[in-house]
KOLTORMAR-997064 format. One line per field, with one value per residue: residue number from 0; residue in one letter; x, y, z of N, C-alpha, C in turn. Coordinates in Angstrom, 1 decimal. Layout:
BEGIN
torkol = (NUM/...)
sese = (A/...)
n.u = (X/...)
n.v = (Y/...)
n.w = (Z/...)
ca.u = (X/...)
ca.v = (Y/...)
ca.w = (Z/...)
c.u = (X/...)
c.v = (Y/...)
c.w = (Z/...)
***
This chain:
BEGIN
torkol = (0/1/2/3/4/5/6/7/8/9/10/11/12/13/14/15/16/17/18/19/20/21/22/23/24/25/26/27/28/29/30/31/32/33/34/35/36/37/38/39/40/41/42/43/44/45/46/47/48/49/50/51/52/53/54/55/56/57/58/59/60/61/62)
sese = (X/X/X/X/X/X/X/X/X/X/X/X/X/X/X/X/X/X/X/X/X/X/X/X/X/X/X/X/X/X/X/X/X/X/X/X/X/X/X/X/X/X/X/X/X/X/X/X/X/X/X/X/X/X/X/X/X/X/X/X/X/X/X)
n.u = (-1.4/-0.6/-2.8/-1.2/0.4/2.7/4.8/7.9/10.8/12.5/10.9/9.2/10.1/9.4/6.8/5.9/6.4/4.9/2.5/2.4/3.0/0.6/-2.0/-0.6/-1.7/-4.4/-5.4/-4.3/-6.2/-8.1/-8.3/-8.1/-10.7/-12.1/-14.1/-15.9/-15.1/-15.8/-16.1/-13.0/-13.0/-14.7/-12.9/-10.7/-11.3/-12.1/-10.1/-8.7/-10.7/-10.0/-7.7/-8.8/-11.3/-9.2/-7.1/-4.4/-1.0/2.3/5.1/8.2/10.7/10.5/10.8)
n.v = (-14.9/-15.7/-15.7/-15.1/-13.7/-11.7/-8.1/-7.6/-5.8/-4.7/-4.0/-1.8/0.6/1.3/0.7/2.5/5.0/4.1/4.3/7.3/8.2/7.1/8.5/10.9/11.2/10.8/13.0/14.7/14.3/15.1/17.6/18.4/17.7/19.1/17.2/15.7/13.6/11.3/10.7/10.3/8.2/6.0/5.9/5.0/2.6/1.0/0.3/-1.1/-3.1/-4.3/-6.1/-7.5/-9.1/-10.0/-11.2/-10.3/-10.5/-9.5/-10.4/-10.0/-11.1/-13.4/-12.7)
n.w = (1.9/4.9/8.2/10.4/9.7/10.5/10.4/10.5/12.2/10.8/9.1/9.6/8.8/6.0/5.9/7.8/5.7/3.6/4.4/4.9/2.0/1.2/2.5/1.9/-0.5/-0.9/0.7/-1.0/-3.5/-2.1/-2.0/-4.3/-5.4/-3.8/-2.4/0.1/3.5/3.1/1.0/0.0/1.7/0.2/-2.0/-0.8/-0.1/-2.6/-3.6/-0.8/-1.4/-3.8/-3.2/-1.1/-2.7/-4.4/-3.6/-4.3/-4.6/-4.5/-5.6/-5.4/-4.6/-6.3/-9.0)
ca.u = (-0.7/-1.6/-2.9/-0.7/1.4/3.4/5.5/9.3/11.0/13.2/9.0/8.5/10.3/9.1/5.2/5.6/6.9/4.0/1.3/2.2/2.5/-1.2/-2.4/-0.7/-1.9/-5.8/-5.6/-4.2/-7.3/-9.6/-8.3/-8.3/-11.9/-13.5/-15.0/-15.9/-14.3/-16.7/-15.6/-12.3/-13.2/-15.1/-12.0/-9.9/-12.6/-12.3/-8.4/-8.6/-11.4/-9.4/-6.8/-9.6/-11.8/-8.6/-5.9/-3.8/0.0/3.2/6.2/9.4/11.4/9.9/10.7)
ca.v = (-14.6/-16.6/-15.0/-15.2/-13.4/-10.3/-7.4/-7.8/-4.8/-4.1/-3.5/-0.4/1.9/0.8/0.4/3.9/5.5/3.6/5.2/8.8/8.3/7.2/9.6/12.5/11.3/11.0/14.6/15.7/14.1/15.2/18.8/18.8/17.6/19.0/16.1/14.8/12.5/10.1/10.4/9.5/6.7/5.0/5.3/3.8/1.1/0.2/-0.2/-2.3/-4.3/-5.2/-6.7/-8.3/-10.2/-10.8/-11.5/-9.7/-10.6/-9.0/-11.1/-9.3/-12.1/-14.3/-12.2)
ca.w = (3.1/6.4/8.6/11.6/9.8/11.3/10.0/11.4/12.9/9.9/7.8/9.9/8.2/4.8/6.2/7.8/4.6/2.2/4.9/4.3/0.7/0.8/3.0/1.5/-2.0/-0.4/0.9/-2.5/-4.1/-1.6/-2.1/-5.6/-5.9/-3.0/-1.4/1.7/3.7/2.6/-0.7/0.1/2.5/-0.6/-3.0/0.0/0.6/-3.7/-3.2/-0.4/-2.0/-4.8/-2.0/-0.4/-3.6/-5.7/-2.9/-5.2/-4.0/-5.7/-5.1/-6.1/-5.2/-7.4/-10.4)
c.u = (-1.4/-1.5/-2.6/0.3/1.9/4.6/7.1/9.3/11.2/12.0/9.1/8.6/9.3/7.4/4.9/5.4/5.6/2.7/1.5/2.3/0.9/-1.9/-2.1/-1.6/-3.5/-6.0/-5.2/-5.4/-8.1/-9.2/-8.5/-10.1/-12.7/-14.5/-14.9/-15.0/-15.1/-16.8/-14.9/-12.1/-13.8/-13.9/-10.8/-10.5/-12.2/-10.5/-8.2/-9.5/-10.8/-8.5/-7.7/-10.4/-10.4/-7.3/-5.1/-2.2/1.4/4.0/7.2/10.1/11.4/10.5/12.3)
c.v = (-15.2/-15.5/-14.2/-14.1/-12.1/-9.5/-7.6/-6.1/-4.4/-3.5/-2.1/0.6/2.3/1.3/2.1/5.2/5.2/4.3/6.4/9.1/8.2/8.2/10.8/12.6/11.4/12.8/15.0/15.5/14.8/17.0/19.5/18.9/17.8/18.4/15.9/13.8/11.3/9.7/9.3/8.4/5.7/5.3/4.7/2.5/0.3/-0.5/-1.7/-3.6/-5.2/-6.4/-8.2/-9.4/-10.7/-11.4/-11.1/-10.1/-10.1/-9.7/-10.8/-10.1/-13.4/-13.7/-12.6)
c.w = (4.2/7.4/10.3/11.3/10.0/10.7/11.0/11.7/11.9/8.3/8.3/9.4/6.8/4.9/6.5/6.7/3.4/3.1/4.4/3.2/0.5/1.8/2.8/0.4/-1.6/-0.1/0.2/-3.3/-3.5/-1.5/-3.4/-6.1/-4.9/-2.6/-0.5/2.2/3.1/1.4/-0.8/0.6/1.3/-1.9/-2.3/-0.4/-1.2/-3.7/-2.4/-0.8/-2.6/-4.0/-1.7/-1.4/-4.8/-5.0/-3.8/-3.8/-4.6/-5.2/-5.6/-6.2/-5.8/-9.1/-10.8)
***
């Protein structure tokens, strides 16, 4: 992905929608196992790692 690149208008819904899935699903972990935030900030942090050392890209319309 280069890195100029920018969400259009017609993402926001979409982008809004894939936030509160991950942040409800963090506060359901982090209630189930009573951890800290600092828990859950290092099983964000391994997520976005993967992103980050494997550029991981999904391309639907490619399929």
């Amino acid at each position: 992905m280069a890195s100029d690149w920018e969400p259009k208008e017609e993402h926001q819904a979409i982008i809004a929608r894939s936030l509160e899935f991950i942040f409800d699903e963090l506060a359901e972990l982090q209630e189930a196992l009573h951890c800290p935030n600092s828990f859950i900030v290092e099983i964000a942090n391994k997520v976005i790692s993967e992103y980050k050392t494997n550029q991981i890209t999904i391309r639907r319309d490619e399929e």
